[in-house]
Z-matrix of the N, CA and C atoms (Angstrom, degrees):
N
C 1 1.444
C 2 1.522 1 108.68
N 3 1.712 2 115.04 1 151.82
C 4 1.757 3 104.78 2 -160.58
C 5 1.837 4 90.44 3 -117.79
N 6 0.808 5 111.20 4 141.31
C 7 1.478 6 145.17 5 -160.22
C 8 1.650 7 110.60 6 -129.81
N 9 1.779 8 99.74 7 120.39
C 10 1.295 9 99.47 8 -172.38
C 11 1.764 10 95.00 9 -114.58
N 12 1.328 11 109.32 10 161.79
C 13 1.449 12 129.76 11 166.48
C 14 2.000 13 102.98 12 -24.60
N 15 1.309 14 126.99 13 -38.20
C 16 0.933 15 126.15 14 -164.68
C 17 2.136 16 116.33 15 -75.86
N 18 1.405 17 85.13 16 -42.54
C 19 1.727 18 106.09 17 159.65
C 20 1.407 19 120.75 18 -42.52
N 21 1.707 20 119.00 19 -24.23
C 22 0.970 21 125.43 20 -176.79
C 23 1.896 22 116.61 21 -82.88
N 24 0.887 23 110.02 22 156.84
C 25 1.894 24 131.92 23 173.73
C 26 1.659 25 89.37 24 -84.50
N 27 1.355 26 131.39 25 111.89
C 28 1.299 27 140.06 26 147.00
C 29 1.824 28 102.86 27 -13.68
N 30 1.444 29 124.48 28 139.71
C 31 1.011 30 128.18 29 177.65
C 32 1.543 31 94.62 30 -97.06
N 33 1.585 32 111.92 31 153.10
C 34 1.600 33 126.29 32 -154.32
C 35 1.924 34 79.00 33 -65.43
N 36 1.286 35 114.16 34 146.82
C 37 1.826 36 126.37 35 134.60
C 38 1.402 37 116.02 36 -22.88
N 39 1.801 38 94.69 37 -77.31
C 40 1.507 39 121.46 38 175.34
C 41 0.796 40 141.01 39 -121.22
N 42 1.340 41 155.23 40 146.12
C 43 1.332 42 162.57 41 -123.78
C 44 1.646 43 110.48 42 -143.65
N 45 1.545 44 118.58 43 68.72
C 46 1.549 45 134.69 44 -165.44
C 47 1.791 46 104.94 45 -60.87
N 48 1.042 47 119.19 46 133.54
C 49 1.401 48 129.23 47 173.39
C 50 1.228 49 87.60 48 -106.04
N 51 1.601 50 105.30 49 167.56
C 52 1.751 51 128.80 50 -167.38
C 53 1.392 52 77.40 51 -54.48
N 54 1.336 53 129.79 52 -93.08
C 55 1.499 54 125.96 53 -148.17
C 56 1.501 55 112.73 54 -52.14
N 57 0.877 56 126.59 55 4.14
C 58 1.759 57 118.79 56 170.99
C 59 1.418 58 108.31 57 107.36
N 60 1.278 59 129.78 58 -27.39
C 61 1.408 60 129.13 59 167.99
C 62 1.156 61 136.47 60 -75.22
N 63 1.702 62 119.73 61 152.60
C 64 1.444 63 114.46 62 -154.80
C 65 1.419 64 122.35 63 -62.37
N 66 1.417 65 138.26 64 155.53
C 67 1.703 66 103.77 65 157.02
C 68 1.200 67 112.21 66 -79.83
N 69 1.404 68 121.63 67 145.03
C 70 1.782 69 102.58 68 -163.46
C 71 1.914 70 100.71 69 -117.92
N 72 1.430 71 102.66 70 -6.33
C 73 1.893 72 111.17 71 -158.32
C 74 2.163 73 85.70 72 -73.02
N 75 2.079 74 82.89 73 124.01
C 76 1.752 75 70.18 74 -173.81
C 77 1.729 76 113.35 75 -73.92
N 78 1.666 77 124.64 76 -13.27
C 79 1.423 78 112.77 77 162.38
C 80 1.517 79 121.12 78 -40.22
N 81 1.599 80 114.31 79 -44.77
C 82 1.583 81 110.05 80 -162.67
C 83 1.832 82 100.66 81 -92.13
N 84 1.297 83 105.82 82 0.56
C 85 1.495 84 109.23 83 163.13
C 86 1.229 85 140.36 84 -62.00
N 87 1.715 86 93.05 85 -45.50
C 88 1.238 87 123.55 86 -169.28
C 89 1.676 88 100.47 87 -84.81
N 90 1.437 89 127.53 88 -45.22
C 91 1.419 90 145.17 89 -157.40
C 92 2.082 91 84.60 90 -71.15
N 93 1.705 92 128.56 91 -41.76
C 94 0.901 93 103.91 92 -172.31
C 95 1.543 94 102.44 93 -115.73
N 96 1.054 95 102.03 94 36.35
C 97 1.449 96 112.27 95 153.31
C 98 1.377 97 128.40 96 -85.88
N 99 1.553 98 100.49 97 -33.10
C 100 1.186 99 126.21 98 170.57
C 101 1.549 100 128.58 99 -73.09
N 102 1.110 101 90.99 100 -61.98
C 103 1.801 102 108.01 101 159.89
C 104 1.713 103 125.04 102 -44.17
N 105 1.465 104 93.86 103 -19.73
C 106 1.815 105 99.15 104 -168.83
C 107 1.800 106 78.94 105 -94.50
N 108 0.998 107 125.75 106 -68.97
C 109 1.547 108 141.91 107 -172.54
C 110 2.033 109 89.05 108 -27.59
N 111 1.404 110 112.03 109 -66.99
C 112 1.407 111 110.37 110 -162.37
C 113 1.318 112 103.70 111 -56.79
N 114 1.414 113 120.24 112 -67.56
C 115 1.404 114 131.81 113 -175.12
C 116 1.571 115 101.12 114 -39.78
N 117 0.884 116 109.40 115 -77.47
C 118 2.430 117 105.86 116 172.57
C 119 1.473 118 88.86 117 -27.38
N 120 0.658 119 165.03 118 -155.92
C 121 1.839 120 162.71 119 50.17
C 122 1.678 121 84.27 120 173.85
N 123 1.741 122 119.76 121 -48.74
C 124 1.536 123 106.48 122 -162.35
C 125 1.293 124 108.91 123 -97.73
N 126 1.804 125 119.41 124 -6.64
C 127 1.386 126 111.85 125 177.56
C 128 1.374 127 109.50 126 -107.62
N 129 1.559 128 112.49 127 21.07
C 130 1.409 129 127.09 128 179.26
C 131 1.556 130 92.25 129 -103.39
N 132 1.002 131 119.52 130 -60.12
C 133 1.697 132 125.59 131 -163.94
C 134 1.618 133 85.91 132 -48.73
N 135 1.810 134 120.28 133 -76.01
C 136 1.487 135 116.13 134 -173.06
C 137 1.244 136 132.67 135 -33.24
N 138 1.067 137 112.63 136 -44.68
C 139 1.540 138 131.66 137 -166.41
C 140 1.084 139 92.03 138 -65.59
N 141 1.815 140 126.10 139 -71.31
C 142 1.707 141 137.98 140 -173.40
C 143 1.699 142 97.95 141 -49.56
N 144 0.876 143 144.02 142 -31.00
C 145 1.148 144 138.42 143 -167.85
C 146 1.302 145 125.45 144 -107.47
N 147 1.184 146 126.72 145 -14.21
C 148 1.702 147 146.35 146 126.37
C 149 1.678 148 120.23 147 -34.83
N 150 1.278 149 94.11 148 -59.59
C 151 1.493 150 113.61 149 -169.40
C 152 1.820 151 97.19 150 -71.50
N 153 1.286 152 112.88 151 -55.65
C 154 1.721 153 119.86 152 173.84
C 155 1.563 154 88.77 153 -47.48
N 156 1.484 155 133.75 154 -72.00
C 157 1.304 156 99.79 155 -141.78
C 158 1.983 157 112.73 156 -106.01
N 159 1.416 158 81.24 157 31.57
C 160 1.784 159 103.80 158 158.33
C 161 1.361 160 120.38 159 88.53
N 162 1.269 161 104.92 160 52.67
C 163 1.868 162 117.21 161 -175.16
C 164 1.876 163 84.00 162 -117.73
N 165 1.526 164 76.13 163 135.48
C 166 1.877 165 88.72 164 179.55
C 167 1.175 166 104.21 165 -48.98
N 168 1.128 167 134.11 166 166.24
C 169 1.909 168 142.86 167 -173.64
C 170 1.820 169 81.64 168 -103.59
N 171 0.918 170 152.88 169 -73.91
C 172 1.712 171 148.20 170 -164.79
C 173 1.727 172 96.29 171 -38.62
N 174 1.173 173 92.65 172 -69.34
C 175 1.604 174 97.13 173 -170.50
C 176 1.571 175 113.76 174 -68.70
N 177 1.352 176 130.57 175 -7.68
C 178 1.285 177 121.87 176 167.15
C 179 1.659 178 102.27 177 -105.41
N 180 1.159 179 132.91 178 6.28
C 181 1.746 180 152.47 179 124.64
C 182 1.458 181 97.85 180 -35.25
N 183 0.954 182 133.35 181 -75.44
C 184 1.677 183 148.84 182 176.32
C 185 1.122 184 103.02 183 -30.78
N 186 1.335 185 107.45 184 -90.63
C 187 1.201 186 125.67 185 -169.83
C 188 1.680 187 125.23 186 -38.09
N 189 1.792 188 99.90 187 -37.10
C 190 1.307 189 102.54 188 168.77
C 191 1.332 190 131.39 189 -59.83
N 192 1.504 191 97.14 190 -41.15
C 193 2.074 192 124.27 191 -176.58
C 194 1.478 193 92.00 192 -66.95
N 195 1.110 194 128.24 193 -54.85
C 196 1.593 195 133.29 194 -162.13
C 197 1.910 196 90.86 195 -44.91
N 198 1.884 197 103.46 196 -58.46
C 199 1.936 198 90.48 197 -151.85
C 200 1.768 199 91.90 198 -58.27
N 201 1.258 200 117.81 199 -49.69
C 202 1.479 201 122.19 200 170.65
C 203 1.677 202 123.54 201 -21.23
N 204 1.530 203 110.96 202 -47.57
C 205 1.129 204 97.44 203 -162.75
C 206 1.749 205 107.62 204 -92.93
N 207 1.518 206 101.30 205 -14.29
C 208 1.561 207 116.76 206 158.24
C 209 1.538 208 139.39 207 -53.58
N 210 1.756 209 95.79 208 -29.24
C 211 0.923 210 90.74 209 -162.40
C 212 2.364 211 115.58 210 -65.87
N 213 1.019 212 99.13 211 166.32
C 214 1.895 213 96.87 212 -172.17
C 215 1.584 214 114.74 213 -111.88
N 216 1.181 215 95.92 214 139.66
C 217 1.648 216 91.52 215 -171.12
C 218 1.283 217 126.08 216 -72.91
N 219 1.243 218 127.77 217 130.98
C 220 1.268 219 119.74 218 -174.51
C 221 1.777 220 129.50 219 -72.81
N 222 1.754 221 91.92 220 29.13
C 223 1.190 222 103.27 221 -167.02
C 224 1.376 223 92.94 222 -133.85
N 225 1.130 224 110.31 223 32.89
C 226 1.946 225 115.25 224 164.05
C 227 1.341 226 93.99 225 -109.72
């Protein structure tokens, strides 16, 4: 399925570190520039393809926030 710029979630402005400031280094800019770009693309494919083969759209809403709110910091 073809997917335009508009399909997309706005990529963040800024990029907040614990203390409130931007990340500003343009390598780690670009790396989650990228990362936001992939992640859109793979929780777009799931979702469309849940919903195609008949999982409520609310509850596969859920389901998405759920792996999200699971996920663990790699700083434990």
């Amino acid at each position: 399925m073809s997917h335009d710029a508009s399909d997309n979630a706005t990529t963040p402005r800024i990029w907040p570190q614990s203390d409130g400031t931007p990340v500003s280094c343009r390598d780690k800019l670009l790396i989650l520039q990228e990362n936001h770009e992939e992640i859109q693309g793979i929780l777009r494919d799931a979702f469309e393809d849940a919903i195609l083969m008949g999982v409520d759209e609310a509850a596969m809403r859920q389901i998405l926030l759920d792996v999200v709110n699971n996920l663990r910091s790699p700083k434990v």
